[in-house]
N, C-alpha and C positions, 0 to 999 in steps of 0.2 A: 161615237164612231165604232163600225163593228170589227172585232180583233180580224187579225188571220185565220183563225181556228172557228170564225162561226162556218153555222151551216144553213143550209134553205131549209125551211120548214116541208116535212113531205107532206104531199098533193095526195086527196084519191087520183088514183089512177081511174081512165074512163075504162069501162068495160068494152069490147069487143063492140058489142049490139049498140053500145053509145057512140063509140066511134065512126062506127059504118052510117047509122042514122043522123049524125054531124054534117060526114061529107058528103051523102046523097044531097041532105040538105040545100049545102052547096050547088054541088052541081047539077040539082035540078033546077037551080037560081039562075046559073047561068046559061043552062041548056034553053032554060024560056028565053035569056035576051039576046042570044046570040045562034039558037038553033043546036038541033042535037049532035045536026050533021058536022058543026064546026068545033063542036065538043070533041065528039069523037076524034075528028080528025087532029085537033091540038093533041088529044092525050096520045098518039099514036094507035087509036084501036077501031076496028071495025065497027059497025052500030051495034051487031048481036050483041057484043063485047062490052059496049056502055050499057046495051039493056041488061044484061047479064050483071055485072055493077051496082047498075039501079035495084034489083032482085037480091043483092045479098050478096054476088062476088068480091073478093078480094080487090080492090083496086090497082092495087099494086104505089109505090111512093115515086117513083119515075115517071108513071101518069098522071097524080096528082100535081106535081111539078110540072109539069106540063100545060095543066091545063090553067096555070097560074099566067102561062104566056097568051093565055087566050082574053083571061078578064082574073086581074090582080088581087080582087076580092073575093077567086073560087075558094078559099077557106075559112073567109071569114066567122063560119056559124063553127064551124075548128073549134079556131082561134080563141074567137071570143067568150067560152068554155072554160079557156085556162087562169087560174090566178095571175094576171099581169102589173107590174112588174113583181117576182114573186120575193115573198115578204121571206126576211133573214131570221134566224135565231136570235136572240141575245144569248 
């Protein structure tokens, strides 16, 4: 059993460019099965504004959120990136 005093083993961190190519991933996934148009419109943004996105823009975490309301699985390719559940110290 692990004390109080363990700690999580630290993770690389994803770079920037890993990150962004994660969730385009995503939500180019979801843009094919539900349209780009409803993409956009779940995340609150214009189409320029998801093309813009798709190209390298900041998504912004309030959009990404967002478009979780559209199809529950926009982060899966995230997600599934991270060590789950993450392993403890001894």
């Amino acid at each position: 059993m692990p004390s109080a005093r363990s700690v999580f083993h630290k993770t690389a961190a994803l770079c920037e460019a890993q990150f962004h190519a994660l969730v385009v991933q995503g939500l180019a996934r979801i843009a094919a099965r539900h349209g780009r148009g409803a993409l956009s419109d779940a995340m609150g943004r214009c189409s320029r504004q998801l093309d813009n996105v798709f190209a390298g823009a900041d998504p912004k975490a309030k959009a990404l959120f967002d478009a979780l309301a559209l199809d529950a699985t926009a982060l899966d390719e995230l997600l599934a990136d991270l060590p789950w559940p993450p392993e403890r110290a001894e």
